[in-house]
DRENMI-621138 format. One record per atom (N, C-alpha, C): residue number from 1; residue in one letter; atom name; x, y, z negated. Coordinates in Angstrom, 3 decimals, always signed. Layout:
<recs>
   resi   resn   name         xx         yy         zz
    NUM      A     CA          X          Y          Z
...
</recs>
This chain:
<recs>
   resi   resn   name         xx         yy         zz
      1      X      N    +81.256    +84.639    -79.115
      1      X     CA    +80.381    +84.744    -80.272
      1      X      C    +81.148    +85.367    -81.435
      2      X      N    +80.304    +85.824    -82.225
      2      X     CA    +81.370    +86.652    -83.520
      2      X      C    +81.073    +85.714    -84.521
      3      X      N    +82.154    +85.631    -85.469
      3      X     CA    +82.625    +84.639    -86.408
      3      X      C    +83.130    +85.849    -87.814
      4      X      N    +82.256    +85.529    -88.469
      4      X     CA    +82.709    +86.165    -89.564
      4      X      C    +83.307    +85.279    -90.336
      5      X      N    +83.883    +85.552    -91.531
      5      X     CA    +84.950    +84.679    -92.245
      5      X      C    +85.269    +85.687    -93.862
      6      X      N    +84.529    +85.291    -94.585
      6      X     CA    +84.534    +85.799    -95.790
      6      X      C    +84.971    +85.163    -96.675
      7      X      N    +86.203    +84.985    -98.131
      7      X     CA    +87.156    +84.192    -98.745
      7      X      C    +85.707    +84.440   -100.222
      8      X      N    +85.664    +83.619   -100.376
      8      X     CA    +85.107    +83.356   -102.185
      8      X      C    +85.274    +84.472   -102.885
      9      X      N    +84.542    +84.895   -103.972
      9      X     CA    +85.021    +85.782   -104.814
      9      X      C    +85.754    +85.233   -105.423
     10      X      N    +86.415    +86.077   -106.975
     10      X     CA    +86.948    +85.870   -108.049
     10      X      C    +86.430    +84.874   -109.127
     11      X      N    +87.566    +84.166   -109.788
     11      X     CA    +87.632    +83.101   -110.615
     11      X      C    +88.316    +83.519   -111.211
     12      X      N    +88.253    +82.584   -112.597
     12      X     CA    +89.150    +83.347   -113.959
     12      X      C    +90.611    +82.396   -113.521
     13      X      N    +90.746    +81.539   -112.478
     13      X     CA    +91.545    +80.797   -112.117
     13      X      C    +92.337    +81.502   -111.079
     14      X      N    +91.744    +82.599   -110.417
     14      X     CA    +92.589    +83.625   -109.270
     14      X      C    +93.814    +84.674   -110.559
     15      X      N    +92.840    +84.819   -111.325
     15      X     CA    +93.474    +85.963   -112.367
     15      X      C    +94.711    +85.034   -112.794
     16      X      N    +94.952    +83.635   -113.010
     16      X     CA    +96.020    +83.224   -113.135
     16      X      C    +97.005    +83.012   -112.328
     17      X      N    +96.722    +83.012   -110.811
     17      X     CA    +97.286    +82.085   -109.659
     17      X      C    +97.364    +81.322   -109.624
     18      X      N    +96.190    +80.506   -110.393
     18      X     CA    +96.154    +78.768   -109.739
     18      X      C    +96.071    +78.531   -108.952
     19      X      N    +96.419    +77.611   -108.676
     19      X     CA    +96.397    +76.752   -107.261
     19      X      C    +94.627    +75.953   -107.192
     20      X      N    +93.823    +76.145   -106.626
     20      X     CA    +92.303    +75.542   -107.206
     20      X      C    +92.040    +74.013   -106.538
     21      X      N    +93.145    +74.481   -105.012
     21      X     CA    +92.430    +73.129   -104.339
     21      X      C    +90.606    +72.826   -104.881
     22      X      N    +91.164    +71.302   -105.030
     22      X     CA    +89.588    +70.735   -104.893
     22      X      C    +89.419    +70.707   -106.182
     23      X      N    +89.311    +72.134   -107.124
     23      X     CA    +89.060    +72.305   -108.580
     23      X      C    +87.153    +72.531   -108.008
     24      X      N    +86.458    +72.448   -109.288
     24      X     CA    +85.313    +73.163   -108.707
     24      X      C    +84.781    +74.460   -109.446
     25      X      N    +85.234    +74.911   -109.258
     25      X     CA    +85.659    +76.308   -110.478
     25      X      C    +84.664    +77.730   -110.019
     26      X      N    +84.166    +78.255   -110.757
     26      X     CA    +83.010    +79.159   -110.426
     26      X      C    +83.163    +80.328   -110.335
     27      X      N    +82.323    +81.343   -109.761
     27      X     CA    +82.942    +82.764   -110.024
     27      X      C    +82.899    +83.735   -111.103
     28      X      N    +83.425    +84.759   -111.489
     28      X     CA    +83.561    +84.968   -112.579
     28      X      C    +82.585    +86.391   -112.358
     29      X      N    +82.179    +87.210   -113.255
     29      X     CA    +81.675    +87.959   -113.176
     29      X      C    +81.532    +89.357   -111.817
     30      X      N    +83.218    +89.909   -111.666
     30      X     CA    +83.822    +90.183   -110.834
     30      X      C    +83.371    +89.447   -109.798
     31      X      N    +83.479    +88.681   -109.851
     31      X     CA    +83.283    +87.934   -108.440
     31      X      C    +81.962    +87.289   -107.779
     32      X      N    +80.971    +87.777   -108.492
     32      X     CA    +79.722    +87.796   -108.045
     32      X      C    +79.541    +89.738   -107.979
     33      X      N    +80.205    +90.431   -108.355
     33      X     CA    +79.614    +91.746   -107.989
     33      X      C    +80.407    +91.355   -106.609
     34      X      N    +81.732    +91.380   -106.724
     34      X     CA    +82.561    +91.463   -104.832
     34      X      C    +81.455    +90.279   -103.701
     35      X      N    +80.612    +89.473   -103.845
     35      X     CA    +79.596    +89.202   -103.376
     35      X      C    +78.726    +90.227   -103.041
     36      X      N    +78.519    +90.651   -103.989
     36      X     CA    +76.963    +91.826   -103.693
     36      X      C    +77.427    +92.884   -103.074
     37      X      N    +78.731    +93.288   -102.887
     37      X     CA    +79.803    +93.872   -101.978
     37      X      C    +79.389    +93.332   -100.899
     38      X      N    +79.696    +92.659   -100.579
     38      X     CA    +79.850    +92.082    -99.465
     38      X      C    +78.522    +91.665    -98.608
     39      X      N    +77.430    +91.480    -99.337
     39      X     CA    +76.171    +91.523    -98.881
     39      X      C    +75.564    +92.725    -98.487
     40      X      N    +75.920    +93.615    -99.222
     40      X     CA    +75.799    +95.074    -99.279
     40      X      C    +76.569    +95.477    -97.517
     41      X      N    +77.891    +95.455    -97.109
     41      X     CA    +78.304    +95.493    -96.341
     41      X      C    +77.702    +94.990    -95.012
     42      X      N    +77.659    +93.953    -94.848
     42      X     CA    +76.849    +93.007    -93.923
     42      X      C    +75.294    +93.348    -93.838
     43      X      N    +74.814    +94.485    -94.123
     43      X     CA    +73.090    +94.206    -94.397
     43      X      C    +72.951    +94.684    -93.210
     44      X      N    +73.585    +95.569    -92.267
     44      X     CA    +73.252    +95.596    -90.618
     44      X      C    +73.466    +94.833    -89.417
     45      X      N    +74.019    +93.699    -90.309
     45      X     CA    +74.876    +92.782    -89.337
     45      X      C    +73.581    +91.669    -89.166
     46      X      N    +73.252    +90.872    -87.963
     46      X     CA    +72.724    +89.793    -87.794
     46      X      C    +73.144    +88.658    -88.260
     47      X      N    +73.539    +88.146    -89.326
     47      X     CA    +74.091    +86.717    -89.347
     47      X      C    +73.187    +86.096    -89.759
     48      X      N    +73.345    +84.869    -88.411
     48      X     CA    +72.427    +83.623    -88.608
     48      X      C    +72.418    +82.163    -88.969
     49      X      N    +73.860    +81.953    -89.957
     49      X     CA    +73.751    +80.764    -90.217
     49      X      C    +75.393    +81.290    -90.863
     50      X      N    +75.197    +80.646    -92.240
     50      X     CA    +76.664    +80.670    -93.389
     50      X      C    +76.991    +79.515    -93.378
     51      X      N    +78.292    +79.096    -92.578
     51      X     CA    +78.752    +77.652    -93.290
     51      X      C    +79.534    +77.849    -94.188
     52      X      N    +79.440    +77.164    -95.497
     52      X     CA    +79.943    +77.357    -96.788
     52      X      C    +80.848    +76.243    -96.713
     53      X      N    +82.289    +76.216    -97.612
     53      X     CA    +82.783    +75.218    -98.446
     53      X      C    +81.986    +74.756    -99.338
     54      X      N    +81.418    +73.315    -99.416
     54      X     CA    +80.698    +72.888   -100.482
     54      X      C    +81.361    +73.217   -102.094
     55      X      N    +82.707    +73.815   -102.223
     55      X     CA    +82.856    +74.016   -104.074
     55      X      C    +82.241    +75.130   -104.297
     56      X      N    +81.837    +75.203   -105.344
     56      X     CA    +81.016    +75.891   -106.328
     56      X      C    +80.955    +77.489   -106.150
     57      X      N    +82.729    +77.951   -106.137
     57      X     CA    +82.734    +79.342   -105.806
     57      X      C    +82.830    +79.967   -104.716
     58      X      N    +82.639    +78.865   -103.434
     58      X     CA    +82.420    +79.262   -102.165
     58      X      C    +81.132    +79.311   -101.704
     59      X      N    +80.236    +78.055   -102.541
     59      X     CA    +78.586    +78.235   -102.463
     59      X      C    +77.903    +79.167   -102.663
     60      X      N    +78.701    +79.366   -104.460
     60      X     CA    +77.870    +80.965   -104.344
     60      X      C    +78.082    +82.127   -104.328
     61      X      N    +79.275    +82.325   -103.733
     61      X     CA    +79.505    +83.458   -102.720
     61      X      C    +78.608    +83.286   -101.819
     62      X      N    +77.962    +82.323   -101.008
     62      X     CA    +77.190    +82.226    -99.845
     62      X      C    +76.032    +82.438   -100.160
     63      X      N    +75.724    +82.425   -101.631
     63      X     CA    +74.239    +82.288   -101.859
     63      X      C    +74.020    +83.302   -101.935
     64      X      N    +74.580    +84.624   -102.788
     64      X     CA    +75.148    +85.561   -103.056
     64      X      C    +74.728    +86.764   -101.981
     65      X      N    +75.565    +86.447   -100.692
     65      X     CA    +75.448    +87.052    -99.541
     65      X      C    +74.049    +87.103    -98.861
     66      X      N    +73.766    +85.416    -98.739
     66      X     CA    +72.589    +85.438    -98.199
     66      X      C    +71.647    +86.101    -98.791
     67      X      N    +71.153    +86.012   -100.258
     67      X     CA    +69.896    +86.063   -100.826
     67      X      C    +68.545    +85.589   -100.710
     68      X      N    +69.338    +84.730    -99.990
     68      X     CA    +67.553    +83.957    -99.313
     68      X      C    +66.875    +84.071    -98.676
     69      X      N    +67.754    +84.866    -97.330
     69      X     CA    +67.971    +85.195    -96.246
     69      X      C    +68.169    +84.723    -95.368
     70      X      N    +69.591    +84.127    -95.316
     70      X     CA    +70.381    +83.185    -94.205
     70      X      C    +70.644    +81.806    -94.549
     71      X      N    +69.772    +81.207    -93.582
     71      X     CA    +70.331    +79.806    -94.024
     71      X      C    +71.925    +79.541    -94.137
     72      X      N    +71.553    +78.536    -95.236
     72      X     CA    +73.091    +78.124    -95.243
     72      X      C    +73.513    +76.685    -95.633
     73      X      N    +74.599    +75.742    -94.489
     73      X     CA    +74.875    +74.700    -94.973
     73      X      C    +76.257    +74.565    -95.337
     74      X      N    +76.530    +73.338    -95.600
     74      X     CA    +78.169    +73.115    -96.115
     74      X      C    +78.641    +72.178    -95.370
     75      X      N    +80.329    +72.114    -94.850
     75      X     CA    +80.548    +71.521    -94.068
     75      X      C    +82.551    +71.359    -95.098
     76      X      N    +82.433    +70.112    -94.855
     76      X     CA    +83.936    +69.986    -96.182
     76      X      C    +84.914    +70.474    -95.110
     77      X      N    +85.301    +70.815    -94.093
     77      X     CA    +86.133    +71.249    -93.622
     77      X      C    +86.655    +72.603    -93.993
     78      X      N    +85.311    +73.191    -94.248
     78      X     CA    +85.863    +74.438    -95.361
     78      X      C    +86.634    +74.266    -96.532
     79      X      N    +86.491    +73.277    -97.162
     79      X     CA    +87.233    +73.050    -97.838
     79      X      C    +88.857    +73.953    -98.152
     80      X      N    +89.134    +73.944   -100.157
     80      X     CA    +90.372    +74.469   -100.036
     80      X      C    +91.751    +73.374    -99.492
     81      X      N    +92.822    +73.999    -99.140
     81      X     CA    +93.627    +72.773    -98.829
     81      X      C    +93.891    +71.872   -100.012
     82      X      N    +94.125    +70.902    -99.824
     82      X     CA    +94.417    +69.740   -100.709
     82      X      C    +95.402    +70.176   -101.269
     83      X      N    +95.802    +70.797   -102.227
     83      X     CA    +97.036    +70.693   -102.655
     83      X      C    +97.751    +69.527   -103.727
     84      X      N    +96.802    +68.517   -103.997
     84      X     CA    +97.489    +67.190   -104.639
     84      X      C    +98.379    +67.628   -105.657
     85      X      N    +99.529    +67.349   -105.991
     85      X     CA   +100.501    +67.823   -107.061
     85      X      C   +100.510    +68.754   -108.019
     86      X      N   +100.147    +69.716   -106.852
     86      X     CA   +100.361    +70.970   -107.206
     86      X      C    +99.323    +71.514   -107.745
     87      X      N    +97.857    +70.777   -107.610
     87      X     CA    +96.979    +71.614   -108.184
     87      X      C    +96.905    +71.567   -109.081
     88      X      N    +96.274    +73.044   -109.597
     88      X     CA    +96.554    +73.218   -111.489
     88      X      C    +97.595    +74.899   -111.725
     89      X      N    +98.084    +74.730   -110.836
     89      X     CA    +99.749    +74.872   -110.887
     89      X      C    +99.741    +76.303   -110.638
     90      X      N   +100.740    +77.388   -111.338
     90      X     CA   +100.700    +78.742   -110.535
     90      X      C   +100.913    +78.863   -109.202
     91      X      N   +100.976    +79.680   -108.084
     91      X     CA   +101.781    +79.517   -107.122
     91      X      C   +103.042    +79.877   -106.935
     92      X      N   +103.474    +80.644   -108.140
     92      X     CA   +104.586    +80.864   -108.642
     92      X      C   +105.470    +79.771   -108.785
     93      X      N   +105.305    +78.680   -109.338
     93      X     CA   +105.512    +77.487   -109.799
     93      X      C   +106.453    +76.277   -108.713
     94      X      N   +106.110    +77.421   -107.414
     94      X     CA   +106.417    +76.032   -106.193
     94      X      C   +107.265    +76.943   -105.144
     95      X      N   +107.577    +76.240   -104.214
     95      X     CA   +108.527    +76.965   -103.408
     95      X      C   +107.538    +77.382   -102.076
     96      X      N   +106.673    +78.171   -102.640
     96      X     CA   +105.710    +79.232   -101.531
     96      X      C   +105.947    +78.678   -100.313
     97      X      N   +107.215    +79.550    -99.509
     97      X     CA   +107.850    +79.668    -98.702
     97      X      C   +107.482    +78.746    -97.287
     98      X      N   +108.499    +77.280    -98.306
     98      X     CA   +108.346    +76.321    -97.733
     98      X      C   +106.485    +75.472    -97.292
     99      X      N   +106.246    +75.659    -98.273
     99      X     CA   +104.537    +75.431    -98.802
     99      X      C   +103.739    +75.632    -97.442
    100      X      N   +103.942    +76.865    -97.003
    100      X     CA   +103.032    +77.753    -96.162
    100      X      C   +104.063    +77.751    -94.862
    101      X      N   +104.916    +77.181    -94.404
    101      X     CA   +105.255    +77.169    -92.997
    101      X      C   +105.256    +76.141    -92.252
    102      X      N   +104.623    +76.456    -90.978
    102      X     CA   +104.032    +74.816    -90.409
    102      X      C   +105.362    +74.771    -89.933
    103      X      N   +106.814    +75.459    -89.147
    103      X     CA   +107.432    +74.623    -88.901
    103      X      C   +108.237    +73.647    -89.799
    104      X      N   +108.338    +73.660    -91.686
    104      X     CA   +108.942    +73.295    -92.058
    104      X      C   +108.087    +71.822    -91.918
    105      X      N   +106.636    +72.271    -92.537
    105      X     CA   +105.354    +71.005    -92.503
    105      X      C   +105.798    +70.017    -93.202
    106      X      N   +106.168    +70.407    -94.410
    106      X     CA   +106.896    +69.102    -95.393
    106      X      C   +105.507    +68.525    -95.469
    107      X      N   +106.035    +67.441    -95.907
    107      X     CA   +104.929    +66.011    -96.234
    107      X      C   +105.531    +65.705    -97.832
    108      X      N   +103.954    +66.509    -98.473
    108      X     CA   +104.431    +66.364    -99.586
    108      X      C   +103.535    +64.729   -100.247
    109      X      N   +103.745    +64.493   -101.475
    109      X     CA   +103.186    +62.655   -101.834
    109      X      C   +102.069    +63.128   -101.764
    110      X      N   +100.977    +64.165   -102.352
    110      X     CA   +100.099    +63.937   -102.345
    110      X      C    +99.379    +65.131   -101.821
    111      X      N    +99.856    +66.676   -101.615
    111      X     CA    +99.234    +67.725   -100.788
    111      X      C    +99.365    +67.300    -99.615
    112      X      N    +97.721    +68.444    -98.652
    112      X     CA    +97.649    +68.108    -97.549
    112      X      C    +99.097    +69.245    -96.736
    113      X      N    +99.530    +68.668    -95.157
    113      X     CA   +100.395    +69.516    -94.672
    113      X      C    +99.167    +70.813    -93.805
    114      X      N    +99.918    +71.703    -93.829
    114      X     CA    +99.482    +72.573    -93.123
    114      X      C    +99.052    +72.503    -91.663
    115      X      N    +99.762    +71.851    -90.934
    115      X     CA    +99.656    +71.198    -89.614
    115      X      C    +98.174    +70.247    -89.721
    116      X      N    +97.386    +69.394    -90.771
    116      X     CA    +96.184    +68.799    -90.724
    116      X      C    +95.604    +69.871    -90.981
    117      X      N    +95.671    +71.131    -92.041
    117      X     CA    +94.651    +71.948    -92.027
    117      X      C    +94.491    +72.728    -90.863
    118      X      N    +95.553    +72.643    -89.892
    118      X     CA    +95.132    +73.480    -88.424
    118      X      C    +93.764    +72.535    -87.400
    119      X      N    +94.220    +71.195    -87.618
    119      X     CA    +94.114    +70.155    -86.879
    119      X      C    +92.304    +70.474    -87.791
    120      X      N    +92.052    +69.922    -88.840
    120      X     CA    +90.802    +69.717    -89.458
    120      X      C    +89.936    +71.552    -88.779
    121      X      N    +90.590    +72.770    -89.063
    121      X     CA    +89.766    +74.296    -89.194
    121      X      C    +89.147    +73.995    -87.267
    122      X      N    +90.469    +73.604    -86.453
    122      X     CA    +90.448    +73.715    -85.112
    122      X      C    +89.171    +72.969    -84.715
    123      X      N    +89.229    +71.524    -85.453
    123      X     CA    +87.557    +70.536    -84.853
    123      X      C    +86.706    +71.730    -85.861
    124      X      N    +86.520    +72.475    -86.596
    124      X     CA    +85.195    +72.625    -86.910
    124      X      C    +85.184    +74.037    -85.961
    125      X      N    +85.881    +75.109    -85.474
    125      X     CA    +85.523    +75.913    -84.393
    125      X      C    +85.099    +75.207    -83.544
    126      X      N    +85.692    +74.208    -82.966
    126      X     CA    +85.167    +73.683    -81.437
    126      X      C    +83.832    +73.167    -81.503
    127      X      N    +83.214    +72.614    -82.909
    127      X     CA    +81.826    +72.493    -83.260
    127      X      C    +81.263    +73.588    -83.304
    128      X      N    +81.425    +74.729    -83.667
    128      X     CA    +80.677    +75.709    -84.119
    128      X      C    +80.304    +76.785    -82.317
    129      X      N    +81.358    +76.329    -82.012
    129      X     CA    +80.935    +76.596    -80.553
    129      X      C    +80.318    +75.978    -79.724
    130      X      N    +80.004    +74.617    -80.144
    130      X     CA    +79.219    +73.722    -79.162
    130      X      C    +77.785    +73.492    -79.657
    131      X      N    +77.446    +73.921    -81.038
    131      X     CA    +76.017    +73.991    -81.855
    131      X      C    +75.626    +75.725    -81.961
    132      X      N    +76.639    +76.933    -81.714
    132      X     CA    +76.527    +77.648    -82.375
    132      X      C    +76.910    +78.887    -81.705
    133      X      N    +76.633    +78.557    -79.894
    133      X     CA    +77.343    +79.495    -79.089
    133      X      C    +76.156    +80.966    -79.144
    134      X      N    +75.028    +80.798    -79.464
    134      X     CA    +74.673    +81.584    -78.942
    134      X      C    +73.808    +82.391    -80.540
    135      X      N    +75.112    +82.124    -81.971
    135      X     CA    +74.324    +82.618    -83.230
    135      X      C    +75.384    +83.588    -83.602
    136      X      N    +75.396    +84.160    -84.690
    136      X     CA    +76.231    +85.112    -85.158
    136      X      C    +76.991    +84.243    -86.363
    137      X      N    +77.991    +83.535    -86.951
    137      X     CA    +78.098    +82.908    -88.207
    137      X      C    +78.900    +83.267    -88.822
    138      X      N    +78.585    +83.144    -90.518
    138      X     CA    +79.757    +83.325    -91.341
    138      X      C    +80.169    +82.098    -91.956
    139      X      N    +81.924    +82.300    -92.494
    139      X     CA    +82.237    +81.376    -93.059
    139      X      C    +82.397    +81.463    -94.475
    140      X      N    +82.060    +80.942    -95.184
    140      X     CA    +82.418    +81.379    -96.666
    140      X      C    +83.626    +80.463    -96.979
    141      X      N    +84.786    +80.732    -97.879
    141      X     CA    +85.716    +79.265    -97.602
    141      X      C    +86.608    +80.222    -98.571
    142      X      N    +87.571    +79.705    -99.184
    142      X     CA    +88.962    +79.774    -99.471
    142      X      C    +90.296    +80.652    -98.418
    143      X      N    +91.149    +81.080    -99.627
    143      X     CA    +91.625    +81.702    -98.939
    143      X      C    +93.014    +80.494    -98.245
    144      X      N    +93.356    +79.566    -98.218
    144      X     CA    +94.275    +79.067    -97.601
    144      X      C    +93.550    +78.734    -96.406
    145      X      N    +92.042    +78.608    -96.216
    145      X     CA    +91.734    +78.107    -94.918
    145      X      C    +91.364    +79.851    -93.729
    146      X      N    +91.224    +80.801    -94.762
    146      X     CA    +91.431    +82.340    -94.383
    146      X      C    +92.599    +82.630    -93.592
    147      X      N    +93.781    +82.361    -93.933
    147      X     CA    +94.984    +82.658    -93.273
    147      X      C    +95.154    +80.974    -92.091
    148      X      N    +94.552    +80.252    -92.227
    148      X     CA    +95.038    +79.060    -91.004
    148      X      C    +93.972    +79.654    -89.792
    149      X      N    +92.624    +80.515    -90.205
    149      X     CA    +91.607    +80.945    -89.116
    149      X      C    +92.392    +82.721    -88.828
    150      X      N    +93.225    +83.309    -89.831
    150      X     CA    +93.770    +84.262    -88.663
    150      X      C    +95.159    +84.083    -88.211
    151      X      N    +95.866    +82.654    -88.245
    151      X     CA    +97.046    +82.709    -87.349
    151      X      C    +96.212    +82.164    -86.288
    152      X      N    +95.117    +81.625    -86.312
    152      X     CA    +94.808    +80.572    -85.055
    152      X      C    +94.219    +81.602    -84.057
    153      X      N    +93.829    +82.685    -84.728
    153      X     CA    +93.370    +83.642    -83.754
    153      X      C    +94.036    +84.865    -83.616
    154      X      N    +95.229    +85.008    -84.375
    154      X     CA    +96.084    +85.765    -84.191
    154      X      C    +97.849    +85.598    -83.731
    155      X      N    +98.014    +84.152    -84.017
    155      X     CA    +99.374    +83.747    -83.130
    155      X      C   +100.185    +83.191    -84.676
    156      X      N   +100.652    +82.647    -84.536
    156      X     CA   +101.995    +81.977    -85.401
    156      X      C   +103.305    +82.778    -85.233
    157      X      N   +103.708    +83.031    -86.274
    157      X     CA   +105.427    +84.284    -86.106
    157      X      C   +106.079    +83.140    -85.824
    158      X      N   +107.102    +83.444    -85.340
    158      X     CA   +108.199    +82.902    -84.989
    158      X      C   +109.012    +82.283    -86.033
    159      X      N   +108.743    +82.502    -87.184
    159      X     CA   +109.839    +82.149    -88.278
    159      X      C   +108.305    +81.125    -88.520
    160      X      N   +107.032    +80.522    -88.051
    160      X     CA   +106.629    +79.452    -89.150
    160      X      C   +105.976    +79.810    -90.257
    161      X      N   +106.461    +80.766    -91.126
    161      X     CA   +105.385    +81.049    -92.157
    161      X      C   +104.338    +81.822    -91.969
    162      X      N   +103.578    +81.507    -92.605
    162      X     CA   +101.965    +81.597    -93.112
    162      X      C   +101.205    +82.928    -93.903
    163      X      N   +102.890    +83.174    -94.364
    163      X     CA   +102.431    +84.021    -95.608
    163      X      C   +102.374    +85.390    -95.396
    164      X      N   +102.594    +86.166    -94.063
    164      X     CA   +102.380    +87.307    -93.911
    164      X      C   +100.822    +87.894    -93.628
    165      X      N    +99.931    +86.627    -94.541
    165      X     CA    +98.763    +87.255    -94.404
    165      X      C    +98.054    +87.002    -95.518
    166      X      N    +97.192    +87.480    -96.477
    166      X     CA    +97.053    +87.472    -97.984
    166      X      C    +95.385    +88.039    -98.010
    167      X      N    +94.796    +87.324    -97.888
    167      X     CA    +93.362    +87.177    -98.245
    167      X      C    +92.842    +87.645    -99.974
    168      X      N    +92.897    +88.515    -99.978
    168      X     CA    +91.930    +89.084   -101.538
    168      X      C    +90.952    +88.070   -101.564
    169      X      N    +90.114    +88.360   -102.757
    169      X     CA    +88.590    +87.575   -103.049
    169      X      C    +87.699    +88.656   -102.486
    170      X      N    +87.005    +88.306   -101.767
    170      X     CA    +85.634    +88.388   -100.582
    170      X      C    +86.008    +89.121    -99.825
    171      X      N    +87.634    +89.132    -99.594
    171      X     CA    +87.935    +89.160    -98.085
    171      X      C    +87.017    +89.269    -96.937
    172      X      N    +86.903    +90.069    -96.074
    172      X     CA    +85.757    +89.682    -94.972
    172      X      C    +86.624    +89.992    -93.403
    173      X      N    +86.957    +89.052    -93.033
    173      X     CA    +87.501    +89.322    -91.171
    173      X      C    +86.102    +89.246    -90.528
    174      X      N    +86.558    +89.717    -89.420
    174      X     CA    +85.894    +89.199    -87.625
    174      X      C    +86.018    +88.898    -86.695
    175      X      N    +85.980    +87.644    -86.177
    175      X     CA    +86.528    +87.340    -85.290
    175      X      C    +85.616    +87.286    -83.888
    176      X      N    +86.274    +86.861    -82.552
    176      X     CA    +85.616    +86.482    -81.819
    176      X      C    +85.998    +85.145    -81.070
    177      X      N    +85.196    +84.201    -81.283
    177      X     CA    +84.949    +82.936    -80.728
    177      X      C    +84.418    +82.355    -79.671
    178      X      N    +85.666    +82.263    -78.672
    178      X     CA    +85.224    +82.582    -77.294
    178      X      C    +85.286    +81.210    -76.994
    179      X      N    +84.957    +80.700    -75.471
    179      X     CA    +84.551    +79.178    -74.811
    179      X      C    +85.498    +77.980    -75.175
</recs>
């Protein structure tokens, strides 16, 4: 099945490099046109069902796309990663590096590890294939859960980090989501 996977637009909170986690922060002007982009793009495509991150600037990116078109529900697994501490925070601010490599997988006091966001993205494919084998879907979501859906379908480097893959705002992959 094909799996589309589209990252939120722009926030006046991207223009800083915040960290948003579970901020609920909206899109900014910019970032409802890179929507209409992106709807614009997709208008030959069949998609039959948007699962959205329930925050605000992943909703309506979805709403955005759809137009009242494609149904669409929310499922918190979309969700951005927890980043606890850190949210607020530039990403400048932290040691990236470490942040984003599952083999280091620090356990920080209060962010989630990267290793649960594989564990949480992995149960909602295996759902989306067992409700959803025979639809076309998009994901609307954040970009930290963007790069955990293309190592999972593109392989983990050898060195552990995460970061050789960098999701813009309304990013759009394709994947295919096989048995």
């Amino acid at each position: 099945m094909e799996l589309y996977v589209v990252r939120h637009g722009e926030t006046n909170e991207n223009i800083k490099h915040m960290m948003q986690g579970n901020m609920d922060t909206v899109l900014n002007e910019t970032g409802r046109n890179q929507a209409l982009g992106v709807r614009k793009k997709i208008e030959n495509i069949k998609i039959d069902l948007i699962i959205s991150s329930p925050k605000l600037r992943a909703l309506e990116t979805a709403q955005i796309i759809s137009n009242g078109q494609i149904p669409i529900i929310t499922d918190e697994r979309l969700l951005s990663r927890n980043h606890g501490e850190f949210q607020g925070k530039s990403r400048y601010d932290i040691d990236i590096e470490n942040y984003w490599n599952i083999k280091k997988n620090e356990q920080y006091e209060t962010a989630e590890s990267v290793s649960h966001m594989f564990e949480r993205i992995i149960d909602l494919l295996n759902d989306i294939k067992k409700n959803y084998s025979d639809k076309t879907v998009m994901l609307a979501t954040h970009s930290g859960v963007c790069r955990i859906l293309y190592y999972y379908f593109n392989g983990i480097p050898e060195s552990g980090s995460l970061l050789g893959y960098e999701s813009v705002n309304c990013s759009l992959e394709k994947y295919e989501l096989g048995e």
